[in-house]
Each structure stands twice: as C-alpha cells, then as structure tokens.
N, C-alpha and C positions, 0 to 999 in steps of 0.2 A: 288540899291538893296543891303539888309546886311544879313545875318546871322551871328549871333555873339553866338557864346558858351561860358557859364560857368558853374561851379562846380565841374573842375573835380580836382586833388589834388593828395595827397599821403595817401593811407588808410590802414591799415594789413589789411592780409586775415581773411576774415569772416567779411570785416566791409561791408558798404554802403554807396551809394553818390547819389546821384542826378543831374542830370547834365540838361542845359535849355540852349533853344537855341529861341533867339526869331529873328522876323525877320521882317524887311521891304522894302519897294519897289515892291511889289509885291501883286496878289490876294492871301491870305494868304489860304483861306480857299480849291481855289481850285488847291492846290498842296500835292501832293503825299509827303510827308516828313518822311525821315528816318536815322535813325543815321549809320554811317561805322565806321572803326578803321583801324587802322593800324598797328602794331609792328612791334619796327626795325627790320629791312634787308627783312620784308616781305608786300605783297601785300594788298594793302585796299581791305576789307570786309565788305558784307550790316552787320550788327548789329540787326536790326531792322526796320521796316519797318509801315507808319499809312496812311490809305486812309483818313479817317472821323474822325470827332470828336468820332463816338458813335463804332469804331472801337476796337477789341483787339489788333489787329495788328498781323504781321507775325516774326518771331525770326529765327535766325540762332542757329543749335541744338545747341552750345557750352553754348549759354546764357539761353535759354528756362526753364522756371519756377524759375530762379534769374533777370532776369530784366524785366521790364516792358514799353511800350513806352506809350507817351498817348500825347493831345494835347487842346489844350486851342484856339480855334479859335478870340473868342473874344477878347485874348491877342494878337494873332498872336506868340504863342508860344506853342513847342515842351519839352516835358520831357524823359529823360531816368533815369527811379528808376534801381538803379544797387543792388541788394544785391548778399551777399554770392559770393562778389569777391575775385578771386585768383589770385595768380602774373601772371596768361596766359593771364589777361583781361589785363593787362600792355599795355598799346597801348594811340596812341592820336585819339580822336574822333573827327569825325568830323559830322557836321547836314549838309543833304542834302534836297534840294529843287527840284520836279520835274514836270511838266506840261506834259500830254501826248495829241498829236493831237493840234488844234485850238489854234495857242496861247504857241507854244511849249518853252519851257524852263526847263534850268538845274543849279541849282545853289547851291554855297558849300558854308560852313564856314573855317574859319580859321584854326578851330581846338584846342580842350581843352585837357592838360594832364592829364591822371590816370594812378597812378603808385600803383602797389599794393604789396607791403613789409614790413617784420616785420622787 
C-alpha cells in the first residue's frame, strides 16, 4: 500500500498550489480520502475530506471557499487546489486513506511541505 504526495512547496501569501496524492495497493475507489496537516508544535488536522468521485466534499472552516478537494478515481488519485494561501496554512500535509466496516483500513502518506511566506 502507498500514498505518495506532491506539490506542495514554498508560495507567498495570496499564491496557489495544488497538491496530489495518488495511491496504490488498495480499492482506490472505495476509500473515504482526505487530506490533514499539521503545523509545528501543533496537532494534525482533517483538511478536507471526499467520499465520491461526484462529491464536493467537507472543509474545515479555516480553508472553506480557498481550497478545494476532489478526486480522479480512474487515476486512483486525490487533489487539494489551495488558493488564497496564508502563512497559517504553513503546515506538512498529509493524504489519508480510509475504509469504514467490511474490509476496514486506514492509511497515511508521507507527507508534502507548504510553506507560505513572502
């Protein structure tokens, strides 16, 4: 099983990024997948959250109406569109993987940096 992130970087505030996280070893299509973060000295955070492909998904308020999650099943791949980033979004992300019931599993990626400063 992988989850692998990329895209994340160093951007000033007001840029954007895109971050993707694809994944194998797994039924891709039927896992709950959602990105977290982290920022030093503080506790990982859901991000964002996508059941389906044809999903908007769920947002934690800090990001809501600047990022976007969404997913590409036939790729077996996850996106987070980040606009109108601030240095709070400063954190490493990470893609998560989760199965509920029959078949249960939870799995993380490594984790990609974004740093947001001018």
């Amino acid at each position: 099983v992988q989850l692998v992130e990329s895209g994340g970087g160093l951007v000033q505030p007001g840029g954007s990024l895109r971050l993707s996280c694809v994944a194998s070893g797994f039924t891709f299509s039927s896992a709950y997948m959602s990105w977290f973060r982290q920022a030093p000295g503080k506790g990982r955070e859901l991000v964002a959250q996508i059941i389906s492909a044809g999903d908007s998904g769920v947002y934690a308020d800090s990001v809501k109406c600047r990022f976007t999650i969404s997913r590409d099943n036939a790729k077996n791949t996850v996106y987070l569109q980040m606009n109108s980033l601030r240095p709070e979004d400063t954190a490493v992300y990470f893609c998560n993987a989760v199965r509920i019931g029959p078949g249960r599993f939870d799995y993380w990626g490594q984790g990609t940096q974004v740093t947001v400063s001018s």
